[in-house]
C-alpha positions in Angstrom: 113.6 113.5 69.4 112.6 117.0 70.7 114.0 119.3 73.5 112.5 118.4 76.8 110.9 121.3 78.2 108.6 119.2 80.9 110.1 116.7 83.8 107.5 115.2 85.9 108.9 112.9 88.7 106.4 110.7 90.2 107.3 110.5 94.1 108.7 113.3 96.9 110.8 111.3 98.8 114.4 110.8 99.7 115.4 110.4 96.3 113.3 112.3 94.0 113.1 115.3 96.6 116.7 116.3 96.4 117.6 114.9 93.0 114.8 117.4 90.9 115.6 119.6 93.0 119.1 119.6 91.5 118.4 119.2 88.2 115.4 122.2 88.4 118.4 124.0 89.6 120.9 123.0 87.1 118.3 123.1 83.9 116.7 126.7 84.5 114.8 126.1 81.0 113.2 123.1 82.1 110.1 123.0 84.1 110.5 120.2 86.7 107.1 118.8 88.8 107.3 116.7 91.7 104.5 114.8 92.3 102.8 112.7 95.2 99.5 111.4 96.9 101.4 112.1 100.0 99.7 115.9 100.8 101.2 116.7 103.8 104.7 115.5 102.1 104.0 118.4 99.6 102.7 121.0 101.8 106.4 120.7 103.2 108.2 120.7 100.3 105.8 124.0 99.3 106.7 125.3 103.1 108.2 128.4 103.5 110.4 128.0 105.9 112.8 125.7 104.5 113.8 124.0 107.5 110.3 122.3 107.3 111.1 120.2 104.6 110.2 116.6 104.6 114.3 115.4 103.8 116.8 116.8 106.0 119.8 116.8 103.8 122.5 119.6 104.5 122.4 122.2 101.4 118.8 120.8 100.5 117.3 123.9 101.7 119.6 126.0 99.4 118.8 124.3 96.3 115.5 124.3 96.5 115.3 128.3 97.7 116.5 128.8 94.2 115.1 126.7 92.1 111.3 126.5 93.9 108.4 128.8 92.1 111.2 129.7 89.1 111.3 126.0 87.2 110.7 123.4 90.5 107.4 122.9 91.6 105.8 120.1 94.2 102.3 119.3 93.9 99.5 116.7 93.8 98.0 116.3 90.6 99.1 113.6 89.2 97.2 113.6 86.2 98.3 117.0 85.1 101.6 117.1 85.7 101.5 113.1 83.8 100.0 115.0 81.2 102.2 117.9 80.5 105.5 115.7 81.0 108.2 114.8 77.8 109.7 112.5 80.4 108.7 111.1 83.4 110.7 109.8 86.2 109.5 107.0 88.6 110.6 107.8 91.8 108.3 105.9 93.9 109.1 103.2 96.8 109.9 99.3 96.3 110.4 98.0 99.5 110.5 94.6 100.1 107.7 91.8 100.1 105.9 91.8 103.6 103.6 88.7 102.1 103.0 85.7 99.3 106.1 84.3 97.1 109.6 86.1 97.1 108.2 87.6 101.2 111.2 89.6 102.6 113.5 88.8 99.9 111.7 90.4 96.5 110.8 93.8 95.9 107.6 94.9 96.1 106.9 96.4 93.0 103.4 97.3 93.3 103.9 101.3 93.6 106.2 100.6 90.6 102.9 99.1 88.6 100.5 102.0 89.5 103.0 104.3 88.6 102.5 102.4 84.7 99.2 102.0 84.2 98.5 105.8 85.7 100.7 106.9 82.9 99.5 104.9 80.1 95.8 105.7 81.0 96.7 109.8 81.0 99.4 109.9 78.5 98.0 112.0 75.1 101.6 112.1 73.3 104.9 110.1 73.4 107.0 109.8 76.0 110.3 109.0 77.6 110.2 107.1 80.8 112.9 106.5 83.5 113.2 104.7 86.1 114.7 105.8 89.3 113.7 103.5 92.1 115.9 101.2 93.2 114.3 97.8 91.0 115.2 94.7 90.5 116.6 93.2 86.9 113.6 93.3 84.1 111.7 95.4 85.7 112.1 97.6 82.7 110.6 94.5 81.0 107.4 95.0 83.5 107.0 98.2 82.7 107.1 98.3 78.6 104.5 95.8 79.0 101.8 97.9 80.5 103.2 101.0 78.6 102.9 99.7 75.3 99.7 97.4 75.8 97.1 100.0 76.5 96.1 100.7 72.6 96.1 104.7 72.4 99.0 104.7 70.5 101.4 106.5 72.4 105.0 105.6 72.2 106.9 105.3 75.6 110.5 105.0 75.8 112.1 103.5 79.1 115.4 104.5 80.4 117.1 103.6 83.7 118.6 105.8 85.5 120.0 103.9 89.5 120.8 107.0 91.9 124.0 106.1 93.7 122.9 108.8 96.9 125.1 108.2 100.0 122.4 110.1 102.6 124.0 112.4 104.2 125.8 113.9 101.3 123.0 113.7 98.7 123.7 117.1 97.3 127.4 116.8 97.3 126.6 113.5 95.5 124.5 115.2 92.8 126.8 118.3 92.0 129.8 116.4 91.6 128.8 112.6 91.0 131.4 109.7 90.3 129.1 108.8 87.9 125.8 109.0 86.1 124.4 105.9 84.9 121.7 105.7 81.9 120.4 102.2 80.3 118.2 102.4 77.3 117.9 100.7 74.0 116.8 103.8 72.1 120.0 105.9 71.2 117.9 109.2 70.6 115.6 108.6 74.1 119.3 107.8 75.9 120.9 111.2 74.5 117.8 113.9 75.8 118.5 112.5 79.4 122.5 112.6 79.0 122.0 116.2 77.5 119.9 117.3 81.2 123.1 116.2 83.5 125.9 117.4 80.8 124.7 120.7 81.8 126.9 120.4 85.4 128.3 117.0 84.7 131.7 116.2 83.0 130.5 113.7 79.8 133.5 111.4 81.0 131.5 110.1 84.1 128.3 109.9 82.1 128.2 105.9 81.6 125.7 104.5 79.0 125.2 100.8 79.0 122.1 98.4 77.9 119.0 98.7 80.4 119.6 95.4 82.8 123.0 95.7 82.9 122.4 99.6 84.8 119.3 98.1 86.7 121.9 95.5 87.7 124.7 98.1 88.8 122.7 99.4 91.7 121.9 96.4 93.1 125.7 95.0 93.0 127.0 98.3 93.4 125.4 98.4 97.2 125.8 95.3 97.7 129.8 95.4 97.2 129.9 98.7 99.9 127.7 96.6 102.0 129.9 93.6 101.7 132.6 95.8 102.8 131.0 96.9 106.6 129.9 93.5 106.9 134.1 91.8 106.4 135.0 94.5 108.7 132.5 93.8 111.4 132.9 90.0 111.4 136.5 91.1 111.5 135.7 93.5 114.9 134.6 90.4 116.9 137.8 88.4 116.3 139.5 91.6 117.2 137.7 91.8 120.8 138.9 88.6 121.4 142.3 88.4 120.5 143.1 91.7 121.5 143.6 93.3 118.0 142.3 97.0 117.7 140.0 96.8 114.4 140.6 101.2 113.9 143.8 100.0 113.4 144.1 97.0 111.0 141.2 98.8 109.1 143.3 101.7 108.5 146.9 99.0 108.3 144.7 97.3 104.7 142.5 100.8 103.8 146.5 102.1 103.1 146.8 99.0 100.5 145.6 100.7 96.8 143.3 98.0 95.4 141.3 97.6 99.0 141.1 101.3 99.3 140.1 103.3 102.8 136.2 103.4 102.4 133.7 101.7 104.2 136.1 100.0 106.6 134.5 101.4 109.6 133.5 98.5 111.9 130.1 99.9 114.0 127.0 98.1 115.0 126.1 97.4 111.3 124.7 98.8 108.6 121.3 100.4 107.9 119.4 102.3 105.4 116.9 102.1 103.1 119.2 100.3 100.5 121.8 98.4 101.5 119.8 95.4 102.7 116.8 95.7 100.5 119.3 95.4 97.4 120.9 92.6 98.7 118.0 90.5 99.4 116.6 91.3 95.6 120.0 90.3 94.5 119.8 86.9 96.9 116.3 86.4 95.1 116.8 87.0 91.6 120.1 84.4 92.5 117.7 82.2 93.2 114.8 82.0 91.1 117.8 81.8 88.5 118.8 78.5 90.8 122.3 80.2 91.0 121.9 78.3 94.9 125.7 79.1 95.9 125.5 83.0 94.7 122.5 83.6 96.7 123.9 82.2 99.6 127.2 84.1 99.0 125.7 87.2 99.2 122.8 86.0 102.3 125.5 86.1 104.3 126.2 89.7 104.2 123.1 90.5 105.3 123.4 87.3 108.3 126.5 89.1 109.3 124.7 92.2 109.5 122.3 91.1 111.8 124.6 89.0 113.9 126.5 92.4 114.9 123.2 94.2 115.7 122.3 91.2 118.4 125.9 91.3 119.5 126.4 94.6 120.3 122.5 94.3 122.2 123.8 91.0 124.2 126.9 93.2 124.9 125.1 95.8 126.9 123.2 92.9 128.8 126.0 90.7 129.5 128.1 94.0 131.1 125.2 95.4 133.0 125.4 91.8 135.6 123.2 89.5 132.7 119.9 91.7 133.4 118.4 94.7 132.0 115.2 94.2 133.2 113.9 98.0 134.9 117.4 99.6 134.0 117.4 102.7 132.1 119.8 102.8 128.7 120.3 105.9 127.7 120.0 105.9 123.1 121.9 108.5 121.6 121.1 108.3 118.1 118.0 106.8 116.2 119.2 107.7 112.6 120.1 105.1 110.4 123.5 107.9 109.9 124.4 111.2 110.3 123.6 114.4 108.5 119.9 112.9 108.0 116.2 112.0 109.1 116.3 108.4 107.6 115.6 105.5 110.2 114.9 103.3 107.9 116.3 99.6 108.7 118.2 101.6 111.4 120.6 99.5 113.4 118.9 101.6 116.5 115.7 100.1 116.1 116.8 96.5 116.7 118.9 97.3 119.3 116.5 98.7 121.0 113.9 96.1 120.0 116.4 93.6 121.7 116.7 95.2 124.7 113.2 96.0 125.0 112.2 92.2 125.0 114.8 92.1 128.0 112.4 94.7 129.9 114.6 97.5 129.5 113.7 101.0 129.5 115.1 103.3 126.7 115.6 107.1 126.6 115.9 108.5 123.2 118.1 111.8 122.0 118.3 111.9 118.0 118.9 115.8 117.2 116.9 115.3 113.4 114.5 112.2 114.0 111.0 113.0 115.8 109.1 111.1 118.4 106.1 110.6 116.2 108.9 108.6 113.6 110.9 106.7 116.4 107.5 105.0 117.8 106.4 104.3 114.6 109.8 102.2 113.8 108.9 100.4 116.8 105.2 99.7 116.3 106.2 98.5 112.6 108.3 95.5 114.3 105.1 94.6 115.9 107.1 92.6 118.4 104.6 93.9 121.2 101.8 96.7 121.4 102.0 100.3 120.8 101.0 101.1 124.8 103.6 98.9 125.4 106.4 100.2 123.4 105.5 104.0 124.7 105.8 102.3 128.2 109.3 101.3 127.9 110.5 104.2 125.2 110.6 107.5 126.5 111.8 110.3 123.9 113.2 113.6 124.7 114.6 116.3 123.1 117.6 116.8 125.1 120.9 114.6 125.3 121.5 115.6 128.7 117.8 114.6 130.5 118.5 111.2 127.8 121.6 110.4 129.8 120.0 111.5 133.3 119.7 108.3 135.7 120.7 105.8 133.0 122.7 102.7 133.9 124.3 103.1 130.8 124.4 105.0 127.5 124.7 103.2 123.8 125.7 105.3 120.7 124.0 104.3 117.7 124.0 107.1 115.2 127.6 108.7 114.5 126.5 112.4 115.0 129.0 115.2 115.1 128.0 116.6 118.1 127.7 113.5 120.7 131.4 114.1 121.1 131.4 117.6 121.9 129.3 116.5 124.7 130.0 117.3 128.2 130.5 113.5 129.6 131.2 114.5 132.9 127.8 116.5 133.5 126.9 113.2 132.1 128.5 110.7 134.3 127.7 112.9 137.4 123.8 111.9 136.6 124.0 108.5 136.0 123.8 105.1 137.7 127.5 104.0 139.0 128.9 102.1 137.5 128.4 104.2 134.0 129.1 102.7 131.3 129.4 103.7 127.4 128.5 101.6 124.5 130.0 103.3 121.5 128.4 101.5 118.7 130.2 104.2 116.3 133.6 104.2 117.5 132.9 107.9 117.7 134.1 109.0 121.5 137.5 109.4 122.9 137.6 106.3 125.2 140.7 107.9 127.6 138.7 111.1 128.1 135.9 108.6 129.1 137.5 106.3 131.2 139.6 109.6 132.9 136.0 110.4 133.9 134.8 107.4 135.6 133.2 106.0 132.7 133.7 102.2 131.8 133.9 102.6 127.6 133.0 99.4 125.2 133.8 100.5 121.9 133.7 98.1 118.6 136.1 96.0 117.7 138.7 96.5 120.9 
């Protein structure tokens, strides 16, 4: 199989962004095209002031000053860059169903589809084809069967290639990954895409399997780290009642070898674009297998999940005298996490969505997420009207006028800087009495209380 001198990646978004990026960077010799519909999503990637880009990712910026114009370009033509491609990666969004069979459980695998026939109409010579999206099992299957139906004669071979990303740490996660994963049935098609990352990437964690069992490894993959924050939340609200501190029996088991310190920190639940997407495709392939008792297994992770969004909401009612109705709750934090722009399935949102039903009114501080975004992860709900939610939801661009007059103030994103804060300028402005919700466990709760403030972390 020849040298690949052309990448096209089809999609400019959190993952294929950042990960061409890094392998433009990487593979000097290999011209690498991003491509998306999206234009304003391009103009920023083309931007040049680099802290216009579409993904806030910390070292993102550097990468792509290096690599952008020299052998990594972002642009709109599809067709072309299609055209001009030895391999192609899919990089385009599955989110789950809104509508019809498999509705908020299955992938949506439409983009996914497009994606296929776009390439088998333009394709002139053979190519290799990987998918990166996040997909359910036999998707690949999908996919060969547009590929090799449309009668031009072009041969397409179809890897998989999962991204294991943490946002956040994206770039960290591509220069030094635990692994790479690449499924494939054809040994020559398999070996051009481990040759691209055994430039920067020892060939021990380059793992080569069949192509369901990799599709399958993502999914289980985040389903086991999401499994994780889900035991240790349901394990929070038994510690607020018996009187248990969950920091401290998480870190009493993370010192035990096989269970392992990671992704024992007990917060107001998980979010992302990933976590609970995955698990529902997993819950649905379970069951159109039947495999009744494995779907449900795995349902409740997400259940759990959901529970500790509504608890930590009911929290903030029950504390402030059983009404929230006119009182103003101060948000700091709208990010799904730290260190990025991604609200997507944000525990924020529901909280807020929660409280909002009550008649609350919400100020909003996030220092990466914009106004434009946080209303529009509002309006998406649909739970009431746009007017309505810019009624309730003011957003501002400083934490201080956030926390000014609030009855009380809930963490939701685990930002550096909240605890650097100065909380007695803060406590001086609010409603007495102030309280804290730290739905991060991020904040020192005797500096707090020292203050005047009355501090509800998670899990104590």
């Amino acid at each position: 199989m020849k040298k690949i001198k052309n990448i096209t990646c089809i999609g400019a978004g959190y993952v294929g962004g950042p990960t061409m990026s890094v392998i433009a960077q990487k593979n000097p010799d290999i011209k690498v095209t991003v491509v998306d519909l999206n234009a304003a999503r391009i103009a920023a990637w083309n931007h040049e002031d680099l802290s216009k880009l579409p993904v806030y990712e910390p070292g993102l910026d550097e990468v792509v000053k290096e690599a952008r114009g020299r052998n990594l370009f972002f642009s709109t033509d599809v067709d072309r860059a299609i055209d001009e491609a030895d391999m192609i990666f899919i990089s385009v969004n599955t989110p789950t169903k809104t509508y019809g069979k498999g509705k908020g459980q299955a992938a949506d695998l439409k983009y996914i589809e497009l994606c296929a026939r776009q390439i088998a109409r333009v394709a002139k010579n053979d190519k290799i084809v990987v998918e990166k999206s996040t997909l359910p099992v036999r998707t690949a299957e999908a996919l060969k069967s547009i590929l090799h139906n449309t009668g031009n004669g072009v041969k397409f071979h179809i890897l998989s290639n999962p991204e294991f990303l943490a946002e956040g740490t994206a770039i960290q996660d591509l220069h030094h990954p635990d692994r790479v994963l690449i499924g494939g049935e054809n040994p020559e098609a398999i070996q051009t895409l481990v040759d691209i990352y055994a430039v920067w990437v020892p060939k021990e964690n380059i793992i080569t399997t069949n192509l369901w069992s990799s599709e399958l490894s993502k999914l289980v993959a985040n389903a086991f780290l999401a499994q994780r924050v889900s035991s240790i939340n349901a394990i929070s609200e038994l510690c607020e009642v018996t009187g248990a501190d969950v920091n401290e029996v998480a870190y009493a088991i993370g010192k035990d070898s096989r269970i392992g310190p990671k992704f024992l920190k007990a917060s107001v639940g998980f979010g992302g674009s990933c976590f609970q997407k995955d698990i529902l495709n997993l819950v649905y392939i379970a069951r159109s297998y039947n495999l009744n008792k494995v779907a449900d297994y795995w349902e409740q992770v997400i259940i759990m999940n959901d529970h500790q969004k509504e608890r930590f909401a009911d929290k903030i009612i029950k504390t402030l005298y059983n009404t929230v109705n006119g009182k103003n709750i101060a948000f700091l934090g709208w990010a799904f996490k730290k260190d990025t722009n991604d609200t997507r399935e944000s525990a924020a949102i529901y909280v807020a969505d929660h409280l909002l039903e009550e008649e609350a009114f919400i100020t909003v501080y996030d220092p990466k997420v914009s106004a434009e975004q946080i209303y529009a992860d509002l309006d998406y709900l649909g739970t009431r009207s746009p007017e309505e939610n810019r009624r309730l939801v003011k957003v501002v661009n400083d934490p201080y006028e956030a926390c000014q007059q609030a009855h009380a103030v809930a963490v939701l994103t685990e930002w550096d800087e909240f605890k650097t804060y100065d909380w007695q300028r803060i406590y001086d402005n609010m409603y007495k009495p102030a309280f804290v919700f730290d739905g991060r466990n991020i904040l020192d709760k005797s500096v707090l209380e020292n203050i005047g403030l009355v501090y509800q972390g998670i899990g104590k």
